[in-house]
Phi, psi and omega in degrees: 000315176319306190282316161317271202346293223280355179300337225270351185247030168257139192236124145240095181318339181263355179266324191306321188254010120014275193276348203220015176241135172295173181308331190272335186258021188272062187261177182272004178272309161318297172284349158262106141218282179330303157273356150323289181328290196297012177325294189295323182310321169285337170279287195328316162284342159283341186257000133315308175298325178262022111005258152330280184303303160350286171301299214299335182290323184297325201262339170277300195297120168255162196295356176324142166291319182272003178282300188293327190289310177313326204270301171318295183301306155005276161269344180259315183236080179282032211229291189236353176025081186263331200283120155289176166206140201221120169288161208247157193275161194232103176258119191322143194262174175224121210274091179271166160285146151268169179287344190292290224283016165041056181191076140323134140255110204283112170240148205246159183254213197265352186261278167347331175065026181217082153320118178241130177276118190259105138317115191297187193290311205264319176299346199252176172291003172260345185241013191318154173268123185319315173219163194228131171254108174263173193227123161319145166256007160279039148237152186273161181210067182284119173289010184246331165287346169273344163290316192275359198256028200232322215277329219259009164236349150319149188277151140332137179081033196214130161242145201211155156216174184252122197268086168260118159254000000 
């Protein structure tokens, strides 16, 4: 269906306008004179298709992960589409104290041999990010276009952050 759809916008302008100066006026000074006119029109209709192809791309990405993982490999790494989306892991927070309240939660060092793991603001389950987008760091990037270019295909209420590993 895409490809019907897409016959009904091919012009080919010099026979159109060709096919549409009678027989008698068909010189070749009269038909490059016409077609000088029909110039713009013909610009103005290739950027309309490029256009088009624009919008239609835009409208196949959905918030789906492998639509967004596609979209992302696209613009950043088209080469080796290295960029993922991972959903993110949710970790029990580790409750410190103050000394007023007299219940220390004791941490050990690497010679003790009982590690206790401190989790950032964003790792734990109350404050987790929904997925996480990694980025290779052999890729170029600027990261505040890629917060928005993730912001503007992403569902609402979904929160991510960008990973380089």
């Amino acid at each position: 269906m895409q490809r019907i759809a897409a016959k009904i916008f091919t012009v080919i302008w010099s026979k159109l306008v060709t096919w549409h100066v009678p027989d008698f006026l068909r010189m070749p000074v009269m038909l490059a004179f016409i077609k000088a006119l029909v110039i713009g029109i013909n610009d103005l209709h290739t950027r309309f298709l490029t256009f088009r192809s624009f919008v239609n791309y835009q409208l196949s990405i959905t918030p789906q992960v492998c639509y967004m993982e596609k979209a992302l490999n696209d613009k950043y790494d088209t080469e080796q589409r290295r960029i993922t989306i991972v959903d993110a892991s949710e970790n029990l927070p580790v409750v410190l104290w103050m000394k007023a309240e007299n219940k220390p939660k004791k941490l050990y060092t690497k010679v003790e041999g009982n590690p206790v793991t401190l989790f950032t603001k964003g790792e734990t389950a109350q404050f987790t990010v929904d997925f996480i987008v990694k980025v290779p760091v052999f890729v170029d990037f600027d990261i505040n276009e890629m917060t928005q270019f993730v912001n503007s295909y992403r569902l609402p209420g979904r929160t991510f952050k960008i990973m380089i590993f």
